[in-house]
C-alpha positions as semicolon CSV with decimal commas, in nm:
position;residue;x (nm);y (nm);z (nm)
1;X;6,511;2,865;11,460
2;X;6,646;2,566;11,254
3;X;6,481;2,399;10,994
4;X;6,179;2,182;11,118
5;X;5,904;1,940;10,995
6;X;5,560;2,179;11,000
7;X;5,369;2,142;11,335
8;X;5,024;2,301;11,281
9;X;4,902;2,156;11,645
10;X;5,183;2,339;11,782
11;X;5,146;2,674;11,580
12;X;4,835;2,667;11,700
13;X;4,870;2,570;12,054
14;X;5,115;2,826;12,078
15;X;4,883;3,086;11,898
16;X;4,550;3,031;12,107
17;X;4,541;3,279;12,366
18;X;4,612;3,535;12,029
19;X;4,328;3,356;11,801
20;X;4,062;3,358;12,100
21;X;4,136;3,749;12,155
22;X;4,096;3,758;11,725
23;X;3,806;3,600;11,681
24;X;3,635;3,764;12,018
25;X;3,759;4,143;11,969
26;X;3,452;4,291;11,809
27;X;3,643;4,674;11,788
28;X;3,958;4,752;11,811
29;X;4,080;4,713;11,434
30;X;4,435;4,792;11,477
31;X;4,437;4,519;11,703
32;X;4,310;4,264;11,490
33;X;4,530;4,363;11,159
34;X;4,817;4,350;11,428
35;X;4,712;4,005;11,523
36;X;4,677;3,883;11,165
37;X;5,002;4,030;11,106
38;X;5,160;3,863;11,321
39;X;5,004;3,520;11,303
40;X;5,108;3,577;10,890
41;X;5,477;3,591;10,957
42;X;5,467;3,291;11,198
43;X;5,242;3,098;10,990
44;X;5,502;3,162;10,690
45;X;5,816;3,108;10,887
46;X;5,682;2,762;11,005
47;X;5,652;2,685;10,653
48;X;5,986;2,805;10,536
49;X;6,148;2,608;10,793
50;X;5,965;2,310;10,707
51;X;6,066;2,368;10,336
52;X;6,433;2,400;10,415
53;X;6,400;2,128;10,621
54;X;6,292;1,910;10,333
55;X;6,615;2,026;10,126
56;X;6,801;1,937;10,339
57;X;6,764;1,606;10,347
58;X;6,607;1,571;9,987
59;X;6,808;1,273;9,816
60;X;7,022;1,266;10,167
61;X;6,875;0,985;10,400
62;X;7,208;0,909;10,554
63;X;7,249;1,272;10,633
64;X;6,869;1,265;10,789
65;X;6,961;0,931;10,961
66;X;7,299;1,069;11,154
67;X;7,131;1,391;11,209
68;X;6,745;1,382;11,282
69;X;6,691;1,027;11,424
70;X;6,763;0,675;11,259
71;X;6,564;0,541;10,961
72;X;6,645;0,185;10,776
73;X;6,685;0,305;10,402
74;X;6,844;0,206;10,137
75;X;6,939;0,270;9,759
76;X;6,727;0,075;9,499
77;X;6,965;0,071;9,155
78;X;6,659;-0,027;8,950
79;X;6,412;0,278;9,024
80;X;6,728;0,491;9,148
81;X;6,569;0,612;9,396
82;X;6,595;0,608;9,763
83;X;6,372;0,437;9,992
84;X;6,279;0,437;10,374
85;X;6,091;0,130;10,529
86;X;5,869;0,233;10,829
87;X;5,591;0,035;11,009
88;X;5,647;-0,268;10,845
89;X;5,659;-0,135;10,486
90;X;5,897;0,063;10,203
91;X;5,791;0,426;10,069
92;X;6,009;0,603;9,838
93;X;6,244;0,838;10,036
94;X;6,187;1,189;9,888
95;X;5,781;1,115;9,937
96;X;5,808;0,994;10,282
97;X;6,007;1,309;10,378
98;X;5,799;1,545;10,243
99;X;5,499;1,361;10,432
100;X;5,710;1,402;10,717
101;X;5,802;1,801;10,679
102;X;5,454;1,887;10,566
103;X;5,272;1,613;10,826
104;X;5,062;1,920;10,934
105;X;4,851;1,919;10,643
106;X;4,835;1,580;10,582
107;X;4,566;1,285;10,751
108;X;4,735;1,102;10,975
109;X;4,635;0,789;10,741
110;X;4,789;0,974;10,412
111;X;5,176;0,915;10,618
């Protein structure tokens, strides 16, 4: 799997059939540690991804505009810092990707 913005909607679409079957098992521990187990490494390998996703393209918004999909940035020499406009406004670069990696845990007013 390549490096990815965090999708908790999809983790847990993707997981539901395994959370109901949690969540309703009343016996079978082995089954549930298994579960939980399982759900653990996912869970962390989501957020891995989403972390290398963000280094990749930390400081890099022409690398994140050729290879993701096409933002209007540019560099502003008196902050020195990057920044990204996007629905009709400008947001520092660095915080608007890591909005964008993490968007999972975030409101969608906070992006």
């Amino acid at each position: 799997m390549k490096p990815k913005p965090l999708d908790l909607d999809e983790f847990w679409k993707e997981n539901f059939h395994n959370a109901r079957r949690f969540f309703t098992s009343k016996g079978n521990l082995k089954t549930r540690i298994k579960l939980k187990n399982k759900w653990k490494k996912e869970f962390y390998s989501r957020i891995k991804f989403a972390c290398e996703f963000f280094l990749k393209y930390k400081d890099r918004p022409k690398l994140f505009s050729e290879k993701e999909f096409k933002i209007v940035w540019e560099y502003d020499r008196e902050t020195g810092t990057y920044l990204v406009f996007e629905n009709g406004k400008w947001y520092e670069y660095n915080e608007w990707l890591f909005r964008l990696s993490f968007r999972g845990w975030f409101d969608e007013e906070e992006i």
